[in-house]
C-alpha positions, 0 to 999 in steps of 0.5 A, spaced: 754 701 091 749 696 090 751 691 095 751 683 093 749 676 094 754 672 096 754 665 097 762 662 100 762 654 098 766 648 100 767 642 103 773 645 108 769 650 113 769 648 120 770 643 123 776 641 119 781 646 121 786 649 117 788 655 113 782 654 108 776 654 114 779 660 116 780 664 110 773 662 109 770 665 115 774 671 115 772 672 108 765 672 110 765 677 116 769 682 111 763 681 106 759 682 111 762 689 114 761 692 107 754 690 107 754 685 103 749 678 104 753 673 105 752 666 105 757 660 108 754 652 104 758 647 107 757 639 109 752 637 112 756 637 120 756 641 126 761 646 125 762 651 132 761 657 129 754 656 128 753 662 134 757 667 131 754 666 125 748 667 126 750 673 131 754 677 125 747 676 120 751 670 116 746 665 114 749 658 114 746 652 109 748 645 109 749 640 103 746 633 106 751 627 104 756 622 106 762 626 109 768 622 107 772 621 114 778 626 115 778 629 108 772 632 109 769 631 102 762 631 100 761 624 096 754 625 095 756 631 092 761 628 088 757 622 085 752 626 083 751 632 078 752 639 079 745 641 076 743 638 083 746 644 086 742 649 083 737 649 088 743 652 093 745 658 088 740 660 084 738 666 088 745 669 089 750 674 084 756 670 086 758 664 087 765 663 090 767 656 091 773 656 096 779 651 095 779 647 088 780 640 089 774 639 093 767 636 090 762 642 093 766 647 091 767 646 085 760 643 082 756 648 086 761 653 081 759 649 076 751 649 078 752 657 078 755 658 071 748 653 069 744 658 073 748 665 070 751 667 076 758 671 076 762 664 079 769 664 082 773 659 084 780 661 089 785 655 090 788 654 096 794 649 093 800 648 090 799 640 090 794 634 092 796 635 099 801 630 101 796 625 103 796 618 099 789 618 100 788 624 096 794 624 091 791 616 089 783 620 089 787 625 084 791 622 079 783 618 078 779 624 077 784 628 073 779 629 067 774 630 073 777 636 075 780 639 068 772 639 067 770 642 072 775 648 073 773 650 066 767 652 069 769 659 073 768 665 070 775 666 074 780 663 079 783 666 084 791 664 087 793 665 094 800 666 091 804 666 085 806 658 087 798 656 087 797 660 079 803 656 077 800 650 079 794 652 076 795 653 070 796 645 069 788 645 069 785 650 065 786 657 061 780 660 066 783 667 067 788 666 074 788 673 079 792 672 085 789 675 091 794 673 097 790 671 104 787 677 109 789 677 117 784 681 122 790 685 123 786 688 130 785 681 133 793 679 133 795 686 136 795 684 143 795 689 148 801 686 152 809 686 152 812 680 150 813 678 158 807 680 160 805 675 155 809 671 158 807 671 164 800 670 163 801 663 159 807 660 165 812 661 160 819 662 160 824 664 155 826 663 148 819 660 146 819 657 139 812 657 136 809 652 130 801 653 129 798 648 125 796 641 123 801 636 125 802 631 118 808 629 114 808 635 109 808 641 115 815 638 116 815 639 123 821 633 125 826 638 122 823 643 127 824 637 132 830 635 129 833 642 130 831 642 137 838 638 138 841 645 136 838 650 140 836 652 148 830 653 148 822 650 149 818 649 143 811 650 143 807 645 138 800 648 138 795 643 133 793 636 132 794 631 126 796 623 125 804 625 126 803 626 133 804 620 136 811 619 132 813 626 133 812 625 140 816 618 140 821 623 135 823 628 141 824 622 146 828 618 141 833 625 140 834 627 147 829 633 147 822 631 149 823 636 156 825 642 150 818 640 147 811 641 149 806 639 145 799 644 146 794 640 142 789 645 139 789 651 141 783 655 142 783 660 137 781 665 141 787 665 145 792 664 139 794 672 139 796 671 147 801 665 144 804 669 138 805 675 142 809 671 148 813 667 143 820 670 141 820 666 134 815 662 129 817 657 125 813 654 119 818 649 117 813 646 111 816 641 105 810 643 101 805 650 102 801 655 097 801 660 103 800 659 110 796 664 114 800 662 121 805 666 118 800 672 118 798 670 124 806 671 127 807 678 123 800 681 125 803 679 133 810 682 132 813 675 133 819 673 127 818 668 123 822 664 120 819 659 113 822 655 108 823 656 101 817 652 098 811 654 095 808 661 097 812 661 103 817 666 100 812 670 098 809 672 104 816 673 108 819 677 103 825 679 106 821 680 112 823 674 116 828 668 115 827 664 109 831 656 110 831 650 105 826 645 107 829 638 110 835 642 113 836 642 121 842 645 121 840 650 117 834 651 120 837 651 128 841 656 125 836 661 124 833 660 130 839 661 134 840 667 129 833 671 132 834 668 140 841 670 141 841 677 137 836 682 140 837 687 134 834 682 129 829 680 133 827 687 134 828 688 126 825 682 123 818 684 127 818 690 125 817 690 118 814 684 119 808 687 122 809 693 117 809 689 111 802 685 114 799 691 115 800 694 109 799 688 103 795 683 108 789 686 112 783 684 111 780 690 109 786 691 104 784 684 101 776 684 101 776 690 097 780 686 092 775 680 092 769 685 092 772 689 085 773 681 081 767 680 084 763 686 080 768 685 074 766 679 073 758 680 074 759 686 069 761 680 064 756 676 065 751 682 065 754 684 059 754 677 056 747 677 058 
């Protein structure tokens, strides 16, 4: 088959951290691997994988502008018009905006519709974020994002939760096609105690990856702690770090808590594999890839029932209300005192990522919307 050209675009590309960065890489090496010629636009920043890039023959294109503080948002891009981009995607087949709430993704979506392209928008969420900051942006610029989201040929939700939410904003036609997980680089090599062994861990280790902010619902998980014999890793950074700190003390756990800071991704797999549960206590979340990222190691996992959380676990994990210690401390007991559950629930965990969430089971689905799409717009042509 014809291979593509293929632009990814979004503010959210490293070095802000978090699931869509990630989603956008991985997007862009599986591409790649199918012969595809793949372009990554982002914000005018140093991101850290410029080597790497560079090495698998992705190209690498910035968008100068004023990036606005942890948010990451191209103001520049955003106060001006998106005819301004054109320039950036005029030589591509697709233009593949990644999360939908941000200014370059969506204006160079709009600047691809301009220029003929075939233009895809994924959505990476079920609200506004759980920042002020954004949610006040947001109800501002609500006629703002009803126009541009109007512009893609098609929408692409992580999950079921994300299209529902969607659907507030545009009749664009909606696909949902669940996030991918390089199920090979999670395969550690080792046994959970060697693993172990390697990081100077002990037993019963309870593992959350990912940002440190209200919305993660991580004081539940310290909260629970009272409740359970065992050491909590925390592996990330963000605002909330300084209060959960202070939180464990105020509880008597702070010898049960050890905050990692943020963990080289190139050492998650070893951390996954030496834990004997992951938690993602979140109180809003559209997917959640750590969640792969668990199942891909064989380690449980353990999510509340929010967002697209119950999508993902499926019977696969242990499902919680969010808020709830108690029942969260619970659950946790449940995997570290039953060898049989844990063995069980990592088992079909890894059965189920292997077979629905491998990249190369995904990328196959984002390339055939890819071609559908460029029919249309050939055929409209």
């Amino acid at each position: 088959m014809e291979s593509l050209k293929i632009a990814l675009v979004s503010d959210w590309y490293y070095p802000k951290l978090g699931g869509v960065a990630v989603h956008m890489h991985d997007l862009a090496l599986y591409l790649r691997k199918l012969g595809h010629e793949v372009d990554i636009i982002t914000n005018d920043r140093e991101t850290g994988k410029e080597t790497e890039l560079k090495r698998e023959g992705i190209g690498l294109i910035k968008v100068p502008g004023y990036t606005f503080g942890s948010i990451g948002i191209n103001m520049t891009v955003f106060s001006r018009n998106a005819s301004r981009l054109i320039p950036y995607v005029r030589n591509y087949d697709v233009v593949h905006g990644q999360h939908a709430f941000t200014p370059l993704a969506l204006k160079a979506v709009s600047a691809g519709r301009k220029a003929g392209k075939a233009t895809l928008l994924t959505t990476h969420s079920i609200n506004y974020e759980n920042s002020p900051v954004i949610k006040a942006l947001a109800r501002m610029a609500f006629p703002y994002f009803r126009y541009y989201l109007g512009n893609p040929h098609r929408i692409i939700a992580v999950s079921r939760a994300s299209k529902e939410f969607m659907r507030r904003f545009t009749r664009i036609p909606i696909e949902v096609i669940q996030n991918g997980v390089n199920v090979d680089f999670f395969d550690v090599p080792l046994s959970k105690e060697e693993a172990k062994e390697k990081l100077g861990l002990g037993e019963r280790v309870i593992l959350y990856v990912g940002r440190l902010e209200p919305r993660k619902g991580i004081s539940t998980l310290i909260n629970a702690m009272k409740h359970v014999d065992g050491t909590l890793l925390i592996a990330g950074q963000g605002s909330m770090l300084p209060l959960l700190r202070e939180r464990a003390k105020l509880l008597g756990v702070s010898k049960k808590v050890k905050f990692l800071g943020v963990v080289e991704y190139s050492r998650l797999p070893l951390y996954y594999r030496a834990s004997d549960v992951f938690v993602l206590p979140s109180l809003s979340e559209a997917f959640g890839i750590v969640l792969l990222e668990a199942m891909a190691s064989g380690t449980p996992v353990i999510g509340t029932k929010v967002g697209g959380i119950p999508e993902i676990i499926d019977g696969c994990g242990l499902l919680v209300p969010p808020g709830n210690a108690k029942e969260l401390a619970n659950a946790i007991n449940l995997v570290l005192n039953n060898q049989s559950v844990e063995r069980r629930l990592s088992r079909l965990g890894k059965r189920r990522v292997e077979k629905v969430y491998d990249w190369n089971v995904v990328v196959r689905k984002i390339e055939a919307l890819y071609r559908e799409v460029l029919d249309e717009v050939v055929g409209d042509g």
